[in-house]
N, C-alpha and C positions, 0 to 999 in steps of 0.2 A: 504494500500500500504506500512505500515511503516514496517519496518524491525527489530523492536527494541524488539522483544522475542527471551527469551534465548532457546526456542525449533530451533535445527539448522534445523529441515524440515519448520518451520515456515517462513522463508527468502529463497531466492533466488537471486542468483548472476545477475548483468545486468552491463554491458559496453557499453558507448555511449560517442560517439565526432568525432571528424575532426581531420587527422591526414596527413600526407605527402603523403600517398598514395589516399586518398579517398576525398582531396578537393587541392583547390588552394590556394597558399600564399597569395592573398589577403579577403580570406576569413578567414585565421587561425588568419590574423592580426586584423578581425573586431571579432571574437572570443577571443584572445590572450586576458587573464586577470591577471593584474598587482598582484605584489606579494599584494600590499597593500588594494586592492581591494576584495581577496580573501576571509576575514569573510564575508562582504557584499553578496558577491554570494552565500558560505556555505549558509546564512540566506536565501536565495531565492530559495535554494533547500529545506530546511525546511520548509519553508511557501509553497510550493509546493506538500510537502506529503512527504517526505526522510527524515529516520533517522538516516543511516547509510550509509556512504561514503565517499571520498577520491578525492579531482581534483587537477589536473596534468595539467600545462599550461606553456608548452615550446612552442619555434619559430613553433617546427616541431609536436606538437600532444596537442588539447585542448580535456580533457578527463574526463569524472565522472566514476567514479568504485561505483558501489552502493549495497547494502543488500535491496530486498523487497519484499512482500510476493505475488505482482504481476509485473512481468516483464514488461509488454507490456506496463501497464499504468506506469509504471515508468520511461521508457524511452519517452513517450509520453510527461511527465514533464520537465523531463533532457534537451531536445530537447526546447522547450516551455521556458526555462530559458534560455539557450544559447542563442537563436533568441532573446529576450528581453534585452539580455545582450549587445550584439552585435550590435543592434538596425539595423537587418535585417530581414525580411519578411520569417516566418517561412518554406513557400515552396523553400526558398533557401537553405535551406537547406538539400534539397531532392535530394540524389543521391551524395552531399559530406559529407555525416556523415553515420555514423556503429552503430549499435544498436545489442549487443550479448549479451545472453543469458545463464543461466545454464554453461553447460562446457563448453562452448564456451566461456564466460564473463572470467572463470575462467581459462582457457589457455593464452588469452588475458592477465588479470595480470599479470603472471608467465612471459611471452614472453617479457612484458612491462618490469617488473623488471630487467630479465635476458639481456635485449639489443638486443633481436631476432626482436623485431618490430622497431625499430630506420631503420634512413635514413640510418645508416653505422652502419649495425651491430657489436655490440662490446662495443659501446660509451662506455667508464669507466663514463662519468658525469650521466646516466640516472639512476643508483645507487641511487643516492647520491640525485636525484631530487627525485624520490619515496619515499625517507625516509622523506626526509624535506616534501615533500605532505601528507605523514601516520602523521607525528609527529605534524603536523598542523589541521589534522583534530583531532587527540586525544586532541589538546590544545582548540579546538573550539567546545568537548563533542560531535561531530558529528562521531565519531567511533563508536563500541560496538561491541559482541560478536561476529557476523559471520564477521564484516571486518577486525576483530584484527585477526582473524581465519586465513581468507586469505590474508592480506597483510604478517601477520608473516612467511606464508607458502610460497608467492611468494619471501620475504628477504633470504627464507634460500635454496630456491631451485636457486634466482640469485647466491647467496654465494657458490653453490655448482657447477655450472655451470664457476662460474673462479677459481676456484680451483683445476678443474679436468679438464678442457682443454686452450687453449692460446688464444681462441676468445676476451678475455679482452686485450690484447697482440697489438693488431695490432691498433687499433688508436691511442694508444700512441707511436705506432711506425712511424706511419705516423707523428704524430706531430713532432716527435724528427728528421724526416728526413727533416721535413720543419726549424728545426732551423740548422741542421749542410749543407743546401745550404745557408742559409743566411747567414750562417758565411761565408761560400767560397766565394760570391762573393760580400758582404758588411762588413767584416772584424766581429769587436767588436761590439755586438749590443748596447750597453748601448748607445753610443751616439746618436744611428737612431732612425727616428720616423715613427711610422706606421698608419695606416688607415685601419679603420674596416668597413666593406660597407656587413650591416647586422646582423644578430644574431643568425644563424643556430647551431645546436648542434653540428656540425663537427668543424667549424670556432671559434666556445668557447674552443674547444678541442686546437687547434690550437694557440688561442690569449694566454692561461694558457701557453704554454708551453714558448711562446714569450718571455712571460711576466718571468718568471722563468730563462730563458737563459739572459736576462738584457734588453731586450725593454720594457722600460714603459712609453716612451712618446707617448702612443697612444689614438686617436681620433676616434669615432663612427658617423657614418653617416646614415642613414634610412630613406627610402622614407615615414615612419608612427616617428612622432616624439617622440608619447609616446615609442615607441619600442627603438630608438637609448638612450632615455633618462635609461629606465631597463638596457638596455644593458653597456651601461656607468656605471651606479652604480655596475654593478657586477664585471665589468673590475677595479673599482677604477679610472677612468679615464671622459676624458669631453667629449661630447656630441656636434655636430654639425648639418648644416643643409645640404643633398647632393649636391644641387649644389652652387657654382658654382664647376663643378666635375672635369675641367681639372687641377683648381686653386689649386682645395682638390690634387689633384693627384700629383702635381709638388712640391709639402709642404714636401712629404714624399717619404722613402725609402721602406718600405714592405707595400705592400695592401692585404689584409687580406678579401675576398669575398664569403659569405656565404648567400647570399639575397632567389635565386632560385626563382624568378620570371617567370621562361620559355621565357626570352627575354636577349638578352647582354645587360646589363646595361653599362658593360664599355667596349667601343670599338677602334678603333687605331687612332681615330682620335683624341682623349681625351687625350691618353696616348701620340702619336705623340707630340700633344702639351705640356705637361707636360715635356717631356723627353728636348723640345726644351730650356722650360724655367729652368730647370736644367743644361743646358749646356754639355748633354750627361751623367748624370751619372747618372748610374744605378737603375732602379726598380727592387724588386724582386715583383710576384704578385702570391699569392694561389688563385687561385680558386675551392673554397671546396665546392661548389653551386652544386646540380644535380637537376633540368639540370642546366649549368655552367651560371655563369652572368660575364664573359671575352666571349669576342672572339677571337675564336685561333687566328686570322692574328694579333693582337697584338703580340704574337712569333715573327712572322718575322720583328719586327724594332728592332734595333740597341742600345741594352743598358735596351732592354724588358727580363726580363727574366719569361715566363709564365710557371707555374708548376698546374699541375691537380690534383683533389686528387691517378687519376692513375699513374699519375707521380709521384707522392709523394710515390706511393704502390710499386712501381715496383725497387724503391729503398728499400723502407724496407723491403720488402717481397722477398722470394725466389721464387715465382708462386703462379697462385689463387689457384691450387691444398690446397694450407696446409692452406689457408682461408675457400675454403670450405669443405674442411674434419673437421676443427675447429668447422663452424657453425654447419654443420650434429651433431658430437657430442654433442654440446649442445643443440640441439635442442634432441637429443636421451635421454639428462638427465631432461632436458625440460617435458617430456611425463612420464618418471619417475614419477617426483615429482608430476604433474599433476593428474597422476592414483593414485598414494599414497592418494593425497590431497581427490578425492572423494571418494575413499573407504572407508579410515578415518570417512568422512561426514556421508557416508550412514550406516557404523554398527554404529555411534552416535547417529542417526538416530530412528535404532532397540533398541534399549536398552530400552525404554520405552515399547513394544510392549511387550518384552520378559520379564518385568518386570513382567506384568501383566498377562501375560501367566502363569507366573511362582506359581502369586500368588491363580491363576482358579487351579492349577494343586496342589497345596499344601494344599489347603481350600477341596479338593474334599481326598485326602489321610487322612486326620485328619477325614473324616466324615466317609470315608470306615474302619478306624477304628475302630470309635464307633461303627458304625453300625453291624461289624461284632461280636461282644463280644469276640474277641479275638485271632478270629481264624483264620487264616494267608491266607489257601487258598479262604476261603469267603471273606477276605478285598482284595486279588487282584483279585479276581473278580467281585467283586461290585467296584472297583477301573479303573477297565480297560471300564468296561460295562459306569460307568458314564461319563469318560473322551469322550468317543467313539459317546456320543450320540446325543451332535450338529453339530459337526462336520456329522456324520453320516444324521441324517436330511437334514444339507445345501447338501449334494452331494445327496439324493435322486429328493430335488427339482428340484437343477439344471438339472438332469437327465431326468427330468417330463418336461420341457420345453420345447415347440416345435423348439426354438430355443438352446436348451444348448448344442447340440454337442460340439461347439468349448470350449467353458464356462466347457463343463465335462473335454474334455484332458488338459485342462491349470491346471484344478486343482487337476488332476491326476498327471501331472507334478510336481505340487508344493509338494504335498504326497509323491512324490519319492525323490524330493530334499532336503524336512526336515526330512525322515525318513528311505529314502532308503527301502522306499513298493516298490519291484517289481514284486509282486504277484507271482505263482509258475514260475515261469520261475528265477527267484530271488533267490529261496529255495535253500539253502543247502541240500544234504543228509543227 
């Protein structure tokens, strides 16, 4: 199963995990593995059969990208460590996890890298999160040739993809729209304090920018404790317990909500009282969550101000038109790179074949030499006759088979593609 021959037909690509669309948040959370945790798992994919591979463990996608010279059982292991990781029952896993393959595996990277598979495509941070997961498996000797192949290829086709269109463009445009309402309607941020309620990739996108404009008195809250605690240390900031949630709520000026549990976590009765013990002044609240963990009717109290990430778009943005001509485009340079990448693979592939072709075809010239004693037109044709004559065997047999009809045109076809035989209908005058 191990992937660690430098022949590139020897490995094959395989992508497996849980990701935003294919399970629920509370299954990514009992998946979700600590940055510090991360050799320890590498080693339990090595004790597994893998020797070549890359994991990816944000809020929104727990993921192994692997090299192995059988897919099926590789991802059967992947799958088999995750569930032991998680310390859930491996048929729970069935039906919220992705198991891809060949070009599929490897589009999957590309799209990873590039932010076409993110909750909000674009994310500038998923960048930045694959390189530190590449650079960590290379520090852990758990890379090698076929994944340094395709992580390099999926680095330079993201790199191509914000370069040549403005997909990387728009969540940081949303984020900058979520600090210039905070200025209007809570003045100078430096002195307000915020509340983070979760750890989605949009809402990191979000807190960075906060945090950048002057709020840095902020606080992280999480229904999974080891998560608010990660999340803390990336923010530079403390770590709390969610409830008591209206107390959390009445403490601070921006709430910052990126959970997406498919339930309102915070709703107007929380924030009602919040706003009470405040004495009317003002919340600003994002909810970057899809689906959202606000409920709209908190909009309508007095001093609420609730902003969505379409809220947030519809300011930055001129129309979803020039988002999704954005995406199309990169997903058009996407397929690019993609087709480059395995074409690449497969003449790297042929080189050895044609090696050795090369050396049947030069060992038979040096002998229709000798053999001829000199004379030019008897060495090409004791040169042509020998080259001609296994070949010429295998398509007699296949011919003689009761079954080789099909087996004769393929490899008539193949005759015609490496040599352009199109027998007289082919001929020149």
């Amino acid at each position: 199963m191990t992937g660690d021959s430098s022949d590139p037909a020897a490995a094959r690509y395989v992508a497996v995990g849980a990701n935003h669309r294919s399970s629920v948040m509370a299954l990514r959370d009992r998946l979700f593995i600590e940055p510090a945790a991360l050799p320890v798992f590498i080693g339990r994919l090595r004790a597994a059969g893998l020797a070549q591979g890359v994991v990816l463990s944000t809020c929104d996608r727990i993921e192994v990208q692997a090299a192995a010279a059988d897919p099926d059982r590789a991802a059967r292991a992947i799958l088999d460590v995750l569930a032991a990781h998680g310390d859930v029952a491996r048929a729970e896993l069935d039906g919220q996890t992705y198991a891809l393959a060949d070009e599929d595996a490897v589009r999957q990277a590309f799209a990873v890298a590039g932010s076409l598979d993110s909750l909000v495509v674009g994310e500038p941070e998923v960048l930045g999160q694959v390189k530190d997961a590449y650079a960590l498996s290379r520090d852990a000797g758990f890379s090698g040739p076929e994944m340094d192949a395709l992580m390099q290829a999926a680095l330079a086709a993201a790199k191509r993809i914000r370069s040549e269109t403005a997909i990387g463009r728009r969540p940081v445009s949303i984020a900058a729209a979520a600090v210039e309402i905070a200025r209007e309607i809570l003045g100078d941020l430096d002195a307000r304090r915020g509340l983070v309620v979760g750890g989605g990739d949009m809402g990191e996108i979000i807190v960075r920018e906060m945090q950048a404009a002057g709020l840095r008195d902020l606080t992280v809250v999480h229904p999974n404790e080891r998560r608010a605690e990660a999340a803390a240390r990336a923010f530079g900031c403390h770590a709390a317990a969610l409830e008591p949630l209206a107390e959390r709520l009445a403490a601070v000026d921006v709430v910052i909500a990126s959970l997406g549990q498919r339930r309102h976590l915070i709703g107007p009765e929380a924030v009602g009282e919040a706003l009470r013990r405040r004495r009317r002044r003002p919340i600003f609240l994002i909810d970057a969550a899809v689906p959202g963990d606000i409920d709209p009717a908190v909009n309508d109290l007095d001093g609420a101000f609730l902003y969505t990430l379409d809220d947030l778009e519809r300011v930055a943005m001129r129309g979803r038109s020039v988002r999704e001509q954005e995406a199309d485009n990169a997903r058009r340079v996407l397929e690019e790179e993609v087709g480059a990448f395995l074409k690449g693979r497969a003449e790297r592939a042929a080189v050895p074949a044609l090696a050795a072709l090369r050396r049947v075809f030069e060992d038979a010239r040096v002998q229709a030499l000798a053999d001829s004693g000199g004379d030019a037109e008897k060495a090409t044709r004791l040169l042509v006759s020998r080259l001609l004559h296994a070949p010429s065997e295998a398509l007699r047999a296949v011919a003689a088979r009761a079954d080789g009809a099909g087996d004769m045109r393929a490899a008539e076809k193949i005759l015609k593609d490496l040599f352009g035989a199109e027998g007289d209908q082919g001929r020149k005058p």
